[in-house]
C-alpha positions in Angstrom: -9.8 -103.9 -27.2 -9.5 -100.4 -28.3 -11.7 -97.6 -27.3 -14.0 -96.3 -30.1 -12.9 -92.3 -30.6 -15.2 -89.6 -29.2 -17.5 -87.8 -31.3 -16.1 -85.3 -32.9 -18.0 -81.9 -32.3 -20.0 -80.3 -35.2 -18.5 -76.8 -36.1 -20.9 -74.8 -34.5 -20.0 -76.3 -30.9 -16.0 -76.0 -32.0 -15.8 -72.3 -32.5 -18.8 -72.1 -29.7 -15.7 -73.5 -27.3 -13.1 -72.0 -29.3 -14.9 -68.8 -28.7 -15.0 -69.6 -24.9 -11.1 -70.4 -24.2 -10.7 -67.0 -26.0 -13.4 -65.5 -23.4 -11.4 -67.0 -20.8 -8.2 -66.0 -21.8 -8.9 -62.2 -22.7 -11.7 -61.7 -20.3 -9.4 -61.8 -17.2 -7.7 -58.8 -16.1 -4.3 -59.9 -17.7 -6.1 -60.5 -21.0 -7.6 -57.1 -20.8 -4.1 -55.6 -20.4 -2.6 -57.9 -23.0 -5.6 -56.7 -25.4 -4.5 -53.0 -24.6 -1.1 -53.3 -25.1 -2.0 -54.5 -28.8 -4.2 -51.7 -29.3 -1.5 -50.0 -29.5 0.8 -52.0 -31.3 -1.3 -53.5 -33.8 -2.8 -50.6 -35.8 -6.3 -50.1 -34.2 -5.8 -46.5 -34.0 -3.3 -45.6 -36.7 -3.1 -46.1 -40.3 -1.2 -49.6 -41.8 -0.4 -47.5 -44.8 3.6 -47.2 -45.6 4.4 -44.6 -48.3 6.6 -46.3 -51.0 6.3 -50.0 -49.0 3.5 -52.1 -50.0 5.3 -55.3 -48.1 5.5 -53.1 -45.1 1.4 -51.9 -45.1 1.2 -55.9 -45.8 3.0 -56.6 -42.6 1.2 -54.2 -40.7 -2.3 -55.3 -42.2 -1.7 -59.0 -40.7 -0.7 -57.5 -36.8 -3.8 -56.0 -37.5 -6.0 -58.9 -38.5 -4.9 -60.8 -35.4 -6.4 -58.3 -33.1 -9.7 -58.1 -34.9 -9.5 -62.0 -34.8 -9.3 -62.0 -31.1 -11.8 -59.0 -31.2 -14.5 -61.2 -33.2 -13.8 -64.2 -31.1 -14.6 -62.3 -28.3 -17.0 -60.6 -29.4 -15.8 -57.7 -28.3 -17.7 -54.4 -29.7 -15.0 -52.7 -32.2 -16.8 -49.6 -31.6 -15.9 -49.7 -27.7 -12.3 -50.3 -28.8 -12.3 -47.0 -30.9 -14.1 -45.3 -27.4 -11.3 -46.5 -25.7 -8.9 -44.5 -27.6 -11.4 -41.2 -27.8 -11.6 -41.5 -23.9 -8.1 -41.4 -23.3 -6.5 -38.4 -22.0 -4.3 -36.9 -24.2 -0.5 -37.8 -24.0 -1.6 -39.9 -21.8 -0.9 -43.9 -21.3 
């Protein structure tokens, strides 16, 4: 006899546990250095504008949304990230 499927969960409990596994993953200390590593790379602090290259800015625009993706899923404050980058020392890593 074949088992009836499980309940599906509404969308409010799928991107409440969606929203966890992202909690999980970026709250440890290796997500934390993952998420700063695509600070950098992924236009938090710099412009995704490309003089003359509108597929270029488009390019850069999308690296961009995936880290304000994570960022939302999170919850992560965007205006801590932006503190992040007025804390750190100049020239510095």
């Amino acid at each position: 006899m074949a088992q009836p499927e499980p309940a599906k969960p509404s969308p409010q409990e799928a991107t409440e546990q969606l929203e966890r596994h992202y909690a999980r993953c970026f709250g440890s200390e290796d997500g934390k250095a993952v998420l700063a590593d695509l600070m950098q790379v992924c236009f938090v602090h710099q412009s995704t504008y490309v003089p003359g290259c509108t597929d270029a800015m488009l390019i850069n625009e999308g690296c961009r949304r995936v880290l304000l993706r994570i960022a939302a899923m999170t919850r992560m404050e965007m205006s801590e990230v932006y503190l992040q980058r007025a804390r750190k020392p100049a020239g510095g890593a």
